[in-house]
Each structure stands twice: as C-alpha cells, then as structure tokens.
C-alpha positions in Angstrom: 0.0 0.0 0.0 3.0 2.1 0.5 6.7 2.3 -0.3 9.7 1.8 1.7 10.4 4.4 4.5 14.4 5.4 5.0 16.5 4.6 7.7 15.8 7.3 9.7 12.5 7.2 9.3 12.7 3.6 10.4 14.9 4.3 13.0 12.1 7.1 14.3 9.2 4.8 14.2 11.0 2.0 16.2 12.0 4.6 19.1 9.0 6.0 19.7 7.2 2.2 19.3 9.1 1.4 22.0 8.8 4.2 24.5 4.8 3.6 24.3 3.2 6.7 25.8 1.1 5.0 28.2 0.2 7.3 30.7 -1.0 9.8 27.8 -2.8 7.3 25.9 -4.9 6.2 28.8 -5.4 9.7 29.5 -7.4 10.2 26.4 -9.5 7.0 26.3 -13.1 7.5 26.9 -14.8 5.8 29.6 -18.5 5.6 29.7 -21.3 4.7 32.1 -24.8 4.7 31.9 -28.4 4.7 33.7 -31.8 3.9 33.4 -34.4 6.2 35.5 -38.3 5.9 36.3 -40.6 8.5 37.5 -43.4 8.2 39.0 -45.7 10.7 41.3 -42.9 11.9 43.7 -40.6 8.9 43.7 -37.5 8.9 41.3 -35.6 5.7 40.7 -32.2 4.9 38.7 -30.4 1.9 37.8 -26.2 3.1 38.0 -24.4 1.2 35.5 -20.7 0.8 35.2 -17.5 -1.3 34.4 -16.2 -2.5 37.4 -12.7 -2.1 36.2 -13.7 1.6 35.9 -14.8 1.8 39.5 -11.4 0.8 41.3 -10.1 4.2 39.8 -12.5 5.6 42.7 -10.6 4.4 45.5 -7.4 7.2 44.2 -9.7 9.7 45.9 -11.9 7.6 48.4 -10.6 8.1 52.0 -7.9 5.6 53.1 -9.0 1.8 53.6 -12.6 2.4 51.9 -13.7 -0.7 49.9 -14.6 -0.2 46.5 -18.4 -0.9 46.9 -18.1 2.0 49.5 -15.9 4.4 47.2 -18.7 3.7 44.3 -21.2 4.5 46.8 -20.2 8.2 48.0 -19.2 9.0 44.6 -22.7 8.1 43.4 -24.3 10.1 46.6 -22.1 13.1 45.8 -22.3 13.1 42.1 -25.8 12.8 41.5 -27.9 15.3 41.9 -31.7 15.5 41.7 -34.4 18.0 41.5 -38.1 18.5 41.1 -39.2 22.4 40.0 -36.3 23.9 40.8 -36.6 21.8 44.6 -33.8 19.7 45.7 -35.0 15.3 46.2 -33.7 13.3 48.8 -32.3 10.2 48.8 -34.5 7.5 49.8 -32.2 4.8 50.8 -28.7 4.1 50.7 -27.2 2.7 47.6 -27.1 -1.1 46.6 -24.9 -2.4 44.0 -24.4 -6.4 42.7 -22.1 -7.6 39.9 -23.9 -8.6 36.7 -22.9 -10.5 34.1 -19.9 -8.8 31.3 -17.9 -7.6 34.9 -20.1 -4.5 35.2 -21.5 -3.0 38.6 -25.3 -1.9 38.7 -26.8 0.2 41.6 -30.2 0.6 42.6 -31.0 4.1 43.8 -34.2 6.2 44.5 -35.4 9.8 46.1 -38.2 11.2 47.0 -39.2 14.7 45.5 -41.1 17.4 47.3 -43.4 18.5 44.8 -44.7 16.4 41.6 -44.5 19.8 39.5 -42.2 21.5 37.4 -39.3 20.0 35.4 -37.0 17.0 36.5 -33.2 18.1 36.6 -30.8 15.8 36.8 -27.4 16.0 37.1 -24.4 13.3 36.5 -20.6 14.1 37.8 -20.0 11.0 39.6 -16.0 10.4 37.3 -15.7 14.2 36.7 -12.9 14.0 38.9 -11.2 11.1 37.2 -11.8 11.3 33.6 -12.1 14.5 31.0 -13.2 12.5 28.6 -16.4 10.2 30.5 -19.3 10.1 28.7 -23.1 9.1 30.2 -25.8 7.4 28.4 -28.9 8.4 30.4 -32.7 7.1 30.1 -35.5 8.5 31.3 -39.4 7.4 31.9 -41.8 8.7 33.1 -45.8 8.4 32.9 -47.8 8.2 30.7 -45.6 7.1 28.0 -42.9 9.9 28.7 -39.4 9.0 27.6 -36.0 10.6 26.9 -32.6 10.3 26.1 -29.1 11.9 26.8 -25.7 12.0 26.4 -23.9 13.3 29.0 -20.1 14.8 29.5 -18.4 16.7 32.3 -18.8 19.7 30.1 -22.5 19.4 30.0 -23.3 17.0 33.0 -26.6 18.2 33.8 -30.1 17.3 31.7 -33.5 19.0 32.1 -36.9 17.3 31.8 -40.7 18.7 30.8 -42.5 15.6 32.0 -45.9 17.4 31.2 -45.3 15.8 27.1 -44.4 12.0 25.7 -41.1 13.2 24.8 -39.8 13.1 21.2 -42.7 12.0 18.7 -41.8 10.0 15.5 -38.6 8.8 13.6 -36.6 12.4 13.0 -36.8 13.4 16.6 -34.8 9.9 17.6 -33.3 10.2 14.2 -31.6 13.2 15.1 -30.7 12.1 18.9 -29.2 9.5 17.3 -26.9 11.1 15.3 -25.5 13.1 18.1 -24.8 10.3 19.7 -22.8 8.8 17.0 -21.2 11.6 15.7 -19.8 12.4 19.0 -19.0 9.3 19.9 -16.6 8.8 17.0 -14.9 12.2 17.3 -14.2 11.3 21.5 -13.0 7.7 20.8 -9.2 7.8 20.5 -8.4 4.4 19.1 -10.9 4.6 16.0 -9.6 8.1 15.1 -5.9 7.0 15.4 -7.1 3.7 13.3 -8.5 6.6 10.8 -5.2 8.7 10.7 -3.2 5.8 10.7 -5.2 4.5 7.2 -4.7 8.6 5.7 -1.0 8.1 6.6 -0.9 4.8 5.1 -2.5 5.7 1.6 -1.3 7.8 -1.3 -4.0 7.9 -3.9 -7.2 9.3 -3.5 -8.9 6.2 -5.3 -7.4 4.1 -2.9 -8.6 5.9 0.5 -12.1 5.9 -1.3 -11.9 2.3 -1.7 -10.3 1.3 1.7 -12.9 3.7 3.5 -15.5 2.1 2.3 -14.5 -1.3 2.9 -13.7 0.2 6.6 -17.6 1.3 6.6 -19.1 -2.3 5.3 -17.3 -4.0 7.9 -18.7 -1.3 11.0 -21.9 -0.8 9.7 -22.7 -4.8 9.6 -21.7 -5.2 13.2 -22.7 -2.5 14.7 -26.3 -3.3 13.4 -25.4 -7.1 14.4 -23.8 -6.0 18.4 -27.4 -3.7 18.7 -29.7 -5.7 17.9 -28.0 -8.4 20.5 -27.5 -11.2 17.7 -23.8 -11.2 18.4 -22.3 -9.9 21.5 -18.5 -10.8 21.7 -16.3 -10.0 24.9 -15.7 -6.7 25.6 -12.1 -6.7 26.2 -11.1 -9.2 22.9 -12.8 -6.3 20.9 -10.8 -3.3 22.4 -7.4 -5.1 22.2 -8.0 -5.9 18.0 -9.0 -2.5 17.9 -5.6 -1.6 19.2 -4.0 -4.1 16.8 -5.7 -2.6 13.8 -3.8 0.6 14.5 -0.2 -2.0 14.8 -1.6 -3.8 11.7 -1.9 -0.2 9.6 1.3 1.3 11.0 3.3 -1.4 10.5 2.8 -1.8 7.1 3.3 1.8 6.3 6.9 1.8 8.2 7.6 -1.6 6.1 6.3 -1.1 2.8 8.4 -3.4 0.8 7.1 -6.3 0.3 9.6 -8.9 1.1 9.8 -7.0 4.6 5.9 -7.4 5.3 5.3 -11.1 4.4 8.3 -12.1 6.8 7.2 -9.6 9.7 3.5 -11.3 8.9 4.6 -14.3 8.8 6.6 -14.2 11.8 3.6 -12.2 13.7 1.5 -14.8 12.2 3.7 -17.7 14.0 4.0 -15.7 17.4 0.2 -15.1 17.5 -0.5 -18.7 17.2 2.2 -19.3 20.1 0.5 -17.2 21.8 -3.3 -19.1 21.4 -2.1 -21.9 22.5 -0.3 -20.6 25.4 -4.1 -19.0 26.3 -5.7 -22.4 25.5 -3.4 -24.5 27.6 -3.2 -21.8 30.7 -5.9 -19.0 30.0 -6.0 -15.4 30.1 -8.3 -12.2 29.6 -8.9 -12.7 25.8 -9.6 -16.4 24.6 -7.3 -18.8 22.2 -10.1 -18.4 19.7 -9.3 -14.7 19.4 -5.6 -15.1 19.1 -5.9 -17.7 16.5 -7.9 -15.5 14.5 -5.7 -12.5 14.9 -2.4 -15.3 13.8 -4.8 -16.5 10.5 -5.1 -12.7 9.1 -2.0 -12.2 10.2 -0.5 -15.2 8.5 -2.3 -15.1 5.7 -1.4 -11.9 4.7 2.0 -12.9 4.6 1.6 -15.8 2.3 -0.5 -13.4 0.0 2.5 -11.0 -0.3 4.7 -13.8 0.0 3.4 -15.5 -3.3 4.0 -12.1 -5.4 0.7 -10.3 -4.1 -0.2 -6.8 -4.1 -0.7 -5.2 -0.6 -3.0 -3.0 -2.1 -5.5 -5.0 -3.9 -6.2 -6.3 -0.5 -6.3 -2.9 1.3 -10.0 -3.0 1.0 -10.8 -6.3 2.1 -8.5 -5.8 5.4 -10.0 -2.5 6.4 -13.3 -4.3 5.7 -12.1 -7.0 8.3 -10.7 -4.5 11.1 -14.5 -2.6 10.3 -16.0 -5.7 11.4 -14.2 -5.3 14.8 -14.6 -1.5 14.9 -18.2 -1.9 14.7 -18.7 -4.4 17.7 -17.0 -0.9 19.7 -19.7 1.3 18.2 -22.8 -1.3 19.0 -21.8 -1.2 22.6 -22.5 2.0 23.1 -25.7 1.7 21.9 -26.7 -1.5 23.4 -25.6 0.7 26.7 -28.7 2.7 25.8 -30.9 -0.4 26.0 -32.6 0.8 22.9 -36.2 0.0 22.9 -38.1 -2.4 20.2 -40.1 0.7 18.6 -36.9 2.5 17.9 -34.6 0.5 16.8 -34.7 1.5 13.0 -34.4 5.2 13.8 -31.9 4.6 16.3 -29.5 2.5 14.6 -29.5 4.6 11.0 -28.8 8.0 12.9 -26.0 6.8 14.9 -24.7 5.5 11.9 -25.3 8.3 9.8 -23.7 10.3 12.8 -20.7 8.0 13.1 -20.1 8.7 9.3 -20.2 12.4 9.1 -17.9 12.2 12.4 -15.2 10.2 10.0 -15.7 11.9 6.8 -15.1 15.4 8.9 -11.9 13.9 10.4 -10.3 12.5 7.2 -11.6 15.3 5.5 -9.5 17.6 7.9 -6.7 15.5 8.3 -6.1 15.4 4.4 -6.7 19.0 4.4 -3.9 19.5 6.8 -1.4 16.8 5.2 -2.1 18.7 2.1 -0.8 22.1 3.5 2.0 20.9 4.6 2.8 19.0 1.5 2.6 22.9 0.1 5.4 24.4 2.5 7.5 21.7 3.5 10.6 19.8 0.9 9.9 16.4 0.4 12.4 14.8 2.0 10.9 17.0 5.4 7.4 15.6 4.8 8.1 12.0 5.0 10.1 13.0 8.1 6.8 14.3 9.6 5.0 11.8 7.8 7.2 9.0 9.7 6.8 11.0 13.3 3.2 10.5 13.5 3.2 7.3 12.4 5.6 6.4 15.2 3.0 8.1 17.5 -0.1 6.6 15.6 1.6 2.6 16.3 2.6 3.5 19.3 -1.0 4.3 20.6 -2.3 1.1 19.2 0.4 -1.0 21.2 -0.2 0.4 24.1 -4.3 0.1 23.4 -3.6 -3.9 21.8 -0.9 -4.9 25.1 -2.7 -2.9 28.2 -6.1 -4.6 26.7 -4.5 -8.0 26.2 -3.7 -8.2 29.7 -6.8 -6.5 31.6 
C-alpha cells in the first residue's frame, strides 16, 4: 500500500514504538457509564451502571481503607444530583450495588421529590474527577408514555426534563438524537480516530482511501447493526485489544512497505500469534485462544498473500473491511448501553450511523486537508520525516491500546 520508508525514518518509528506513551494514551480513552431512571408521582428511581474495572479508579480519591463498593457508593451520593421544579429530592435509601454479568456493577438508587410539578433536573458528575473525557448514556421514563434520552459529559453534566409531554414523537426526533450520539461518539473515541489517521497516513491515492474507507464502513456498519440488535455480542475486552492491533496492523505496514519486509514480519507475527493461542488455550488469560488464532490466521495469511507475489493493495479494502468488522462491535456497545427499545430500533441504529459517518468523513476530510498544507510548504524529504513522526505516534497508541487490553 506504500513504499519503503528510509533509515531514519525507520529508526524514528521503532524509538518512539518502544517508548509507548502510556500514561498519555490512557489519559485520552473515553470511559463511559450509563443509567436507566423511572418516575413516578414523587418517587424517582435509577439503575447506576458501570465497568467494574472503571470503579477501582475511585478508591485514588476515596478516604484511606474504603472498599470499593463504599468508594462507588459516595461518589454516586455526591455526584448525582436530583431536582423537582427547581426543589432539591432526597435520597430515599442508601445505595445497593451487585455484579452482573460482562464484569459491570449496577446500583439501585431512589429519592423522594417534594413536589410532583415542574421539570425534572438531573445531574451526573460522579467520574468528573477522574476522567475528561467520560461520557453518560442516560434514560429517562416517566408516565404516561414519557421517555428521553441523553448523552452526558463533564462539560455538560446536567439534563432538564418537561415531564408534562411523551417526549420526542416520530422517527426524525430519535433520528436526530441518534446522530448526536454517533457523531460524538466517534470524534471522543481515540483508538478509531488513530485507526483513521493511521489509514490517511498509510494511503497515497485518493482512489485508494475511497476504496479502503468504504471497505472500513461495510465492515462497522454490519456489526454495529449485528452488536445492537443483540445477535452477536463478543467479549468486551477481545474487541478493544483488535482494535488496538488494527492501529499496529496499519502502521506497521506503512513503516515496512516493501514487500519482502511485510510477508516475513507477517509471517513471523503470524507464527508468534499462534504461540501465543495456544499458550491461552493451555493456561488461559483475559482474551480467549479463539481470538488469538484469528488475529495469527489474518496475520498469516497476509503474509503468504505478499509472500506468493501479491499486491498489498488489492487487498487494502478487504482488510480494512475486516478490522470494520471489529470496529463496529466498539460502536454497537455503546448503543446496546442505551438499552434501545423495540419501537426504535430502526431510527436509532440509522442516525447513529449516519452520525458516526459524518464524524469520519469530517476527520479525514481535515486531516487530508492539513497533510495537504504541509505537502505545500515543506521539501519532500521534510514531509516523509513528519509523515514517519506521526506514524511512530499513531503505532505507538495502538500498542499500548492492543498490550494494556490483552492483559486486563
């Protein structure tokens, strides 16, 4: 897909691969929660939901010996914040939380409003002091046939409701929600805009990012359709790590684009990957043998392709199409966070794609606009110099993303 970078462009890549900024990376991942909450007459009620890997970041500002179910707890009395027409609710009993199924914690809470008029505000800082970048999914019901839906940030961290309606009416109000949702989601998610930049970086003609971006939207749009509508829900953690191996996949072959070089590093990868799968079969680990083996077959394959005189590009397409596939399973779980309802499924599922779509097409759209200019002041020979820093940075992100997921 590309040609061969020069030594010190090599030599670039391979330092900053290895000095993998990891505090930085996981600075910028997003983490997301969401809840579910039901009104009725005075009494408000909301189901808390999290990753319980998430919630042990609560205990770096919990007092001293607190156990985690007890750091969860005071962060949920003293983030959340409930009112009725402009009136402050009380809490109606202490928090309760169980462990469900996929490692996430749910907690049951509930208050009791003084008045039943006026709107509902509610308000949702509970990681604001942990994480710029957390995002809530919030659900509201109400009576008679009231419902709403949010996405929440700790920019805008509080959400006001008119209960006295049925909340939005017919497909463009959801439509439109929707598309929010997507389009913000993909311009806060790190790893799929580095697994974007890191396909711009990776292509030269404009006919090939057409074709490879499309192939890259097949494969997201299948699965994210698939993950929503809960007809296939693969392991959380085995999606995030591929995701992070897409990026190593993509950067890699830009930094070796001969040939020869790529079908032994694929090869090789192939054969270490398989190593690996059976070393998870025989003793376990976070992500199963079945994944690995996967991972080593694409891997693998790819270098016997190149290795029997193929051309790295005719495939370019078909293995953006492939990583897609994984890509999408990230996007379906945010919405089946949003335990999308049966009536809205349609609506729901087309604007968040549509959303996620104009979020990429504006990214690659500035990117290549920015590449561009620089192509317009800077020699050549400067250029590919740039060109080979930020593809250092781009593999170096995805490492950190494939190893730190690998391992939980």
């Amino acid at each position: 897909m590309s040609r061969g970078w020069s030594v010190p462009a090599r030599l670039i890549f391979l330092c900053v691969l290895l000095l993998t900024p990891g505090q930085a990376a996981q600075a910028h991942e997003r983490s997301r929660s969401h809840s579910s909450w039901q009104v009725s007459g005075d009494s408000v009620t909301a189901q808390f939901v999290v990753d319980a890997r998430l919630t042990t970041l609560l205990l770096t500002i919990a007092p001293a010996g607190s156990s985690l179910e007890d750091a969860l707890h005071q962060r949920l009395v003293d983030g959340l914040r409930v009112e009725r027409g402009g009136q402050a609710c009380a809490m109606a009993a202490a928090p309760a939380s169980i462990i469900v199924v996929g490692g996430q914690t749910r907690t049951a809470l509930a208050w009791t409003c003084p008045t039943i008029a006026g709107a509902l505000t509610l308000s949702v800082a509970v990681f604001a002091p942990l994480s710029a970048n957390h995002v809530h999914f919030l659900r509201l019901e109400g009576e008679d046939g009231f419902w709403d839906e949010r996405v929440l940030s700790r920019n805008r961290a509080t959400a006001s409701f008119a209960l006295d309606d049925t909340g939005p009416a017919g497909w463009l109000p959801v439509l439109g929600r929707y598309f929010q949702l997507g389009f913000e989601h993909i311009l806060g998610g790190a790893d799929h805009l580095t697994f974007l930049a890191a396909l711009l970086l990776v292509l030269r003609r404009r006919r090939d990012a057409l074709l490879v971006t499309l192939g890259f939207t097949a494969g997201h749009s299948i699965t994210l359709a698939l993950t929503a509508l809960g007809i296939v829900a693969p392991p959380g953690l085995a999606v995030e790590a591929v995701i992070g191996f897409s990026i190593v996949f993509v950067a890699a072959e830009a930094a070796l684009g001969r040939r020869d070089d790529l079908a032994r590093l694929a090869l090789l990868g192939g054969g270490g990957l398989v190593l690996i799968a059976l070393a998870s079969a025989l003793f376990g680990g976070v992500i199963g043998w079945p994944v690995w083996l996967g991972l080593a077959m694409l891997v693998g394959g790819y270098g016997v392709w190149l290795s029997r005189s193929g051309e790295a590009g005719r495939l370019a397409p078909v293995v953006s199409g492939v990583f897609g596939l994984v890509h999408g399973v990230g996007f379906g779980g945010v919405l089946v966070a949003t335990q999308l309802p049966a009536d809205r499924i349609v609506p729901s599922l087309l604007g968040f794609n549509i959303g996620v779509e104009a979020g990429q097409v504006l990214v690659l759209a500035l990117a290549a606009l920015i590449y561009t200019g620089l192509g317009r002041f800077l020699h050549e020979d400067r250029l590919a110099f740039v060109r080979a820093a930020m593809l250092a940075v781009v593999a170096a992100l995805g490492m950190f993303w494939f190893v730190s997921r690998s391992i939980g």
